[in-house]
N, C-alpha and C positions, 0 to 999 in steps of 0.2 A: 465201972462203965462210964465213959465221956457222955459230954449231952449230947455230945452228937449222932454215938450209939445211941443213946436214950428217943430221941426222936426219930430215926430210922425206924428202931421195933415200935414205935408209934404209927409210925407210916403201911409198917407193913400189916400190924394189926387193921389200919384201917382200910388196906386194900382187901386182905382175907374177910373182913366184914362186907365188902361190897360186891364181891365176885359169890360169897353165900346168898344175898341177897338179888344178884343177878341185876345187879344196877345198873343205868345206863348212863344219870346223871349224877354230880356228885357235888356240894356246893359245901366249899372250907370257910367260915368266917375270920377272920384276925387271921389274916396270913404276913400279917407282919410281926408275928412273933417268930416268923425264921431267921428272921434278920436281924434279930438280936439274942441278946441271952446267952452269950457264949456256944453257939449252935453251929460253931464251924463256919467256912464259905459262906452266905448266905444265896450267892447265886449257884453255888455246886448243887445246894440243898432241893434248891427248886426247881432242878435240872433234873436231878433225877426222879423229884418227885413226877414230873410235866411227865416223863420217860416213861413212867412204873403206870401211869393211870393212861396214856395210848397203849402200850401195848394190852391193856384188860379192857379195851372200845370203851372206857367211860367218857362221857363230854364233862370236862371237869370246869367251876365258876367258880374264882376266889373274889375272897372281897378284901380290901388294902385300906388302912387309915392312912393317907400319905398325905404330906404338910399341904398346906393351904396356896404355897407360895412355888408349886411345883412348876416348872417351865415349861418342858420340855419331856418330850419320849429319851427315854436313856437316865433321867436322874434316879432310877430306881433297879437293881438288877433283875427283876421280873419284867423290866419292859421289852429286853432282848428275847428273851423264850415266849414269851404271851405270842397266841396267835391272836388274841382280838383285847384290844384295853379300851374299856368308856370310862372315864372319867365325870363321877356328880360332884356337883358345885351346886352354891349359895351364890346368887348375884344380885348386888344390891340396885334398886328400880325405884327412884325419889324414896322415900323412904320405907316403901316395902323391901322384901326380899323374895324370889323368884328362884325358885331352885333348875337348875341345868344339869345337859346331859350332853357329851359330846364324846362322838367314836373317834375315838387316836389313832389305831389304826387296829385292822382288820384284813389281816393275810391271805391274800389267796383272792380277794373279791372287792367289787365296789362297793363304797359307802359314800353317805353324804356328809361331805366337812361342817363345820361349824357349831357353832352352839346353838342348841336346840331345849326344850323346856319342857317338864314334867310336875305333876302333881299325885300325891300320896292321897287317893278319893275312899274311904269309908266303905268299906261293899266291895270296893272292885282291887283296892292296890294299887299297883303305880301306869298312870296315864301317861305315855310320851306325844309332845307335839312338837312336831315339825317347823322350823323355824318359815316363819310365813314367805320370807325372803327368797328362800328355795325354791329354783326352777323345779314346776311340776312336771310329770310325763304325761305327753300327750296324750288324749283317748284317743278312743276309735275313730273313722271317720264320720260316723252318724252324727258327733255332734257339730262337725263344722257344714256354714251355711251352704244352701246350695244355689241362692241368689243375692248375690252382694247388695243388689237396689235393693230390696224390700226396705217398705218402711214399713213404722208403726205409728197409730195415733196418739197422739202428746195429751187427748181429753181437754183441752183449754183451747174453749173458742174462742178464735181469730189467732191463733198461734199455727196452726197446720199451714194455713196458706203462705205462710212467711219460710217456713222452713222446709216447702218445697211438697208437703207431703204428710211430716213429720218426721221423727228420729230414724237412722237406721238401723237398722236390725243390728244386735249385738254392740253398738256404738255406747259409746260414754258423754253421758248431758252432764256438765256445771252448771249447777244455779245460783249466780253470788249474789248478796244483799246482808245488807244490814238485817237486826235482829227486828220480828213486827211486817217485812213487807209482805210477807206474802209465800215465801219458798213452798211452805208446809204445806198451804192450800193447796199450790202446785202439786207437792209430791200428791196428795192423798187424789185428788182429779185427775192423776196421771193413772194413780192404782184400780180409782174408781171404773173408770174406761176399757182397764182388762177385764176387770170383774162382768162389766157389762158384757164383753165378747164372751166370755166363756173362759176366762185363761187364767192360770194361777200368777201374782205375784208375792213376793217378800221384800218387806219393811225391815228395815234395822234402824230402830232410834235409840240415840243415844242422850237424848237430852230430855221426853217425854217417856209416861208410859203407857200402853196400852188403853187403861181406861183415859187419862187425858188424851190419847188420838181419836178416840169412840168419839169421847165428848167435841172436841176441835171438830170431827167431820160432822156431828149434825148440826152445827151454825152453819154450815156450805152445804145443805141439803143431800148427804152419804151418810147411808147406812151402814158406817162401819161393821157394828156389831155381827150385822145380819150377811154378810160377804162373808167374816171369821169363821162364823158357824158351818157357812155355806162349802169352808178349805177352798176359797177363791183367795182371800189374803191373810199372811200369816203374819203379825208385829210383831217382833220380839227385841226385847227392851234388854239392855244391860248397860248402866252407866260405867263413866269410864276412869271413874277414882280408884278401883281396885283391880282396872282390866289386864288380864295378860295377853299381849297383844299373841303370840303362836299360839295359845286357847280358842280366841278370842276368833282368828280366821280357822285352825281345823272346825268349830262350832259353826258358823260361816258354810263351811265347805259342806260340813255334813247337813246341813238343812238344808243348801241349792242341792245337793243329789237326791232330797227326802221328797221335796216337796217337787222338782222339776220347773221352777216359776217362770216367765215367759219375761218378767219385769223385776225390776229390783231397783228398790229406793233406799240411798243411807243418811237419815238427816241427825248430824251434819257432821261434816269434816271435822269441824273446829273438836268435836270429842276429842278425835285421833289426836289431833294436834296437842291437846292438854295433855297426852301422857306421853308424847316422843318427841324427843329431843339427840342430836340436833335435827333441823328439817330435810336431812338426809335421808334419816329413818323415816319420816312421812313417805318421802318420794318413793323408797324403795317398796315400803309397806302396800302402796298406793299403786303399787306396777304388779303387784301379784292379786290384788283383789282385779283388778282389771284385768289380766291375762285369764284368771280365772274366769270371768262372766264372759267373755268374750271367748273362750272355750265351748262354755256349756251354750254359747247361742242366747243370752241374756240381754236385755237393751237395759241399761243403767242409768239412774237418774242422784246425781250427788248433791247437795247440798252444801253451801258453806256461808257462815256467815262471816262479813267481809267487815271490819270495823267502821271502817269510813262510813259518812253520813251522806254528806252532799260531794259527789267527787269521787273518782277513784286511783290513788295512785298507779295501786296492781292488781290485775282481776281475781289475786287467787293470794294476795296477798305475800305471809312469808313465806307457805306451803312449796312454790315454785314447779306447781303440778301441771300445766298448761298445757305442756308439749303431751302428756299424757289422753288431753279428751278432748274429744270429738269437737264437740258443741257448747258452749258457753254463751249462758244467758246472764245477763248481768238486771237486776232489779235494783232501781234507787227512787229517792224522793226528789219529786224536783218541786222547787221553791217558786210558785204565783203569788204574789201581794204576801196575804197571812196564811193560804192555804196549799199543804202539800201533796203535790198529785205523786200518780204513781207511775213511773214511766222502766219500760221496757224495750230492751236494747239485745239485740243477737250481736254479740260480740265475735265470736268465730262458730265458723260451719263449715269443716273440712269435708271434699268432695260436695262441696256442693254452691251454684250463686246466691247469692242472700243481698240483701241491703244493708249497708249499718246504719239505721235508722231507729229512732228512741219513737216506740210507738207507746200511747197513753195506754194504761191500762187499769181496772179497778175492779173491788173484791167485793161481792154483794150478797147480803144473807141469803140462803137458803140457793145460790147459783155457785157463790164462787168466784175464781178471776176469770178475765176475758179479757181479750186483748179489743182497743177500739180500733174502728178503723179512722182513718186520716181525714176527714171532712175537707180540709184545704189545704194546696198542696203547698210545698215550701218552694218559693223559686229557684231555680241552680245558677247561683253566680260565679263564675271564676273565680278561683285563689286570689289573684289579685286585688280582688276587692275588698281585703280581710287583711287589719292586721295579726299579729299573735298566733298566727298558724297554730305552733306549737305547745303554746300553752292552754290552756280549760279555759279559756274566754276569750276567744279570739273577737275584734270588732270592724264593725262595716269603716269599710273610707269613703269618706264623705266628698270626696272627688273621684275623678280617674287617676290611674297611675299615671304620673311623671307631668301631672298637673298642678297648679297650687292646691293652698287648702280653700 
């Protein structure tokens, strides 16, 4: 008898076994041992096996060792007959590894393209997440707004009257500064202020944990602890040295559907930043957390700390996220004699008029920041009477134009 006979009467034992059985599902492991061994065809083989297990209604799943270096659909002769091939891989992520999963194709119906990522969890088996980059489907209409003006309050006195209000509803705030100004006070007086309404938010830090944000909010007079308990704010901490980023937002995703929160703080960018590269991936990464919060009717407050000290080249640095939000506040130190005030600036506020004016601001135990207001006001001089437009130091002219000096 050929091997080929030989594995036929194997096949056919195996289908008499599953038609006794009355099986529905049938799962072959090493199905690339048709393809070798002297076993004939190997695509004839798996022709008629694919043939022999439709006509007895089984859904049949093989599994393939196939080289590491595979291209393409078609380098294998089961890629012609498969009606569905996913393809798992190993991909290497600075120096982790990150195992993947991506549908090749799937006959007869829609799939989503690309590589997408999975984890083998203890208890449960294999977890697939959705690559974060992937356009999600729309929900229902209940979660889009049904008044575009709403605002919300920002919690930081003397900032509402600047910004018209406060944030719009579902809108995205930037807060840049250097590491020490201030952002965090902000984020947690932002959260404290739902808490006060009645409203849930969610924190995502990435650079603190939990107990350091308790502790950070009782020197600004917030009872973190006591809000947690309350399921008014929930922090959840995951540093981002071993983060997977499609984990990283399905876990994301699933806790804005858990918790429903009205606010959402993520301090700070710079995480994201330290584990994707290049800053494409930021941007992209960065348009689906956003479309997301902005779906569920969320008003977001981001954080990023911006290297520069004195001066800023770019508000958002290398990130190149701008065009992406709403409102951008920018925090820096500005430099009097030997002492550093702290001065705030609304750099853009889409939809709305604003001032670009660097108002003083400072952070006091048990209050927090606040914005001051303007004691004396700055006189408006024409351009003309400035040189250096352009640059971060422009100076008065000590005549008129087109006068001597």
């Amino acid at each position: 008898m050929s091997r080929a006979d030989q594995l036929w009467e194997r096949v056919q034992e195996l289908l008499a076994e599953a038609t006794r059985m009355r099986a529905q599902r049938i799962f072959i492991d090493g199905l690339a041992g048709i393809a070798r061994n002297d076993n004939g065809d190997p695509r004839e083989l798996f022709h008629v096996l694919v043939e022999a297990l439709h006509r007895e209604g089984v859904t049949a799943m093989f599994a393939l060792d196939a080289p590491a270096d595979r291209a393409a659909v078609g380098a294998m002769p089961e890629d012609f007959l498969a009606d569905t091939i996913v393809r798992l891989g190993k991909e290497p992520v600075r120096r982790a590894i990150i195992r993947s999963i991506e549908v090749v194709k799937s006959r007869g119906q829609d799939y989503l393209l690309g590589s997408h990522s999975f984890r083998i969890v203890n208890g449960r088996g294999l977890e697939v997440y959705r690559r974060a980059q992937a356009t999600h489907g729309r929900e229902s209409d209940q979660t889009q707004s049904s008044d575009v003006t709403a605002r919300i309050p920002t919690g930081i006195d003397g900032l509402d009257p600047l910004l018209n209000g406060g944030y719009f509803v579902a809108s995205t705030t930037l807060v840049a500064g250097i590491s020490g100004v201030g952002k965090t006070v902000m984020a947690l007086q932002y959260l404290a202020e739902a808490a006060r309404r009645g409203e849930r938010s969610l924190m995502v830090t990435l650079d603190e944990s939990q107990d350091q944000m308790i502790r950070n909010a009782t020197t600004i007079g917030i009872d973190l602890r006591r809000e947690i308990d309350r399921g008014l704010i929930e922090v959840w901490y995951q540093p981002p040295q071993e983060m997977e980023v499609d984990r990283h937002f399905a876990e994301l995703e699933r806790r804005v559907k858990r918790l429903e929160p009205r606010r959402l703080v993520i301090d700070s960018l710079a995480g994201y930043g330290s584990m994707m590269s290049p800053a494409i991936q930021m941007k992209d990464f960065l348009h689906a957390i956003v479309a997301l919060m902005r779906q569920r009717q969320i008003t977001a407050v981001y954080n990023l700390e911006n290297p520069e000290m004195l001066g800023m080249s770019a508000m958002t640095g290398i990130m190149e996220i701008s065009s992406l939000i709403d409102t951008i506040l920018l925090l820096n130190w500005v430099e009097l004699g030997d002492t550093f005030r702290l001065g705030l600036t609304i750099a853009k506020a889409r939809a709305m008029p604003t001032s670009r004016t660097t108002y003083e601001a400072e952070i006091v135990n048990g209050r927090g920041l606040h914005v001051l207001p303007r004691a004396v006001p700055i006189p408006r001089l024409p351009f003309a009477r400035y040189y250096g437009l352009l640059s971060r130091a422009p100076e008065r002219r000590t005549s008129e134009p087109g006068q001597g000096p």
